[in-house]
C-alpha positions as CSV (number, residue, x, y, z in Angstrom):
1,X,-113.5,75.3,32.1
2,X,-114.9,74.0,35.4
3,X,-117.6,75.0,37.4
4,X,-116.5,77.7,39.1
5,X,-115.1,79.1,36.1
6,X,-118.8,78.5,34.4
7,X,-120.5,79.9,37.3
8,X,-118.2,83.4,37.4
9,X,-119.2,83.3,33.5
10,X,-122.9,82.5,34.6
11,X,-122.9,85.4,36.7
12,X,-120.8,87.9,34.3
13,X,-123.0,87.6,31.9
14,X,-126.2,87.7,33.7
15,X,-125.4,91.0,35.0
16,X,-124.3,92.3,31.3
17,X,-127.9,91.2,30.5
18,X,-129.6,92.9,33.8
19,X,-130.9,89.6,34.3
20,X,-130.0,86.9,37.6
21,X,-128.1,83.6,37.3
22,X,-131.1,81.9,38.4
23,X,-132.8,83.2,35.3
24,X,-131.1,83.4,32.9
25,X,-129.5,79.3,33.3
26,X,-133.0,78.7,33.9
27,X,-133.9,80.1,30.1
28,X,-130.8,78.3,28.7
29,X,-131.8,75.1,30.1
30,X,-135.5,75.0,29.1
31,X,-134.4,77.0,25.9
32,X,-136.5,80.1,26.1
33,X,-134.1,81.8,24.0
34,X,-137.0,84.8,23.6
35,X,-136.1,85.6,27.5
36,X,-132.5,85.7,26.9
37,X,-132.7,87.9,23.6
38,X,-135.2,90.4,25.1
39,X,-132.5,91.3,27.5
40,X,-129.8,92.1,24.2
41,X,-129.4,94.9,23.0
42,X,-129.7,95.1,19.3
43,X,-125.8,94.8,18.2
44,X,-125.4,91.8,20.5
45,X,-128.2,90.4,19.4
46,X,-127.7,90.4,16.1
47,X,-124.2,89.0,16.5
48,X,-125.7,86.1,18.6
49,X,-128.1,85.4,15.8
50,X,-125.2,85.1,13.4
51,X,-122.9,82.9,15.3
52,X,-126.0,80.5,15.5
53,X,-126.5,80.5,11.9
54,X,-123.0,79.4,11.7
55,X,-122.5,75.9,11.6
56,X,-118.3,75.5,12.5
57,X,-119.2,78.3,15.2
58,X,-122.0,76.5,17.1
59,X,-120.2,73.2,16.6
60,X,-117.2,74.9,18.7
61,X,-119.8,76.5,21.2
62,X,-121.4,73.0,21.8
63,X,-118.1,71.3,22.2
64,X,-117.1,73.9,25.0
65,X,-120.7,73.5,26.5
66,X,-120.3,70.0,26.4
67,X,-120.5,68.1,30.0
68,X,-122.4,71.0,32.2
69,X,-125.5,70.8,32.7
């Protein structure tokens, strides 16, 4: 994925989330997950919380995240 590809995805799911790109990178990069989650509704959020309590499915998350900051 490159950047442009990250920042359609950016701005994809911001608008799922009723939130703008500015924000919601902004709560991924200082980790204020709490901002993020209060914009789910209750099935996504719950299937959010499960992929992060699985270890091979965060591991695969993290090495697609890896390099954009």
């Amino acid at each position: 994925m490159d950047n442009s590809q990250f920042d359609k995805m950016l701005l994809l799911v911001s608008q799922k989330l009723g939130m703008s790109p500015e924000a919601l990178k902004n709560a991924a990069m200082t980790g204020n997950v709490d901002e993020i989650y209060s914009h789910m509704d209750k099935d996504s959020l719950d299937k959010v919380k499960a992929a992060m309590g699985n270890k091979e499915t965060m591991d695969k998350i993290m090495k697609n995240l890896k390099g954009f900051k």
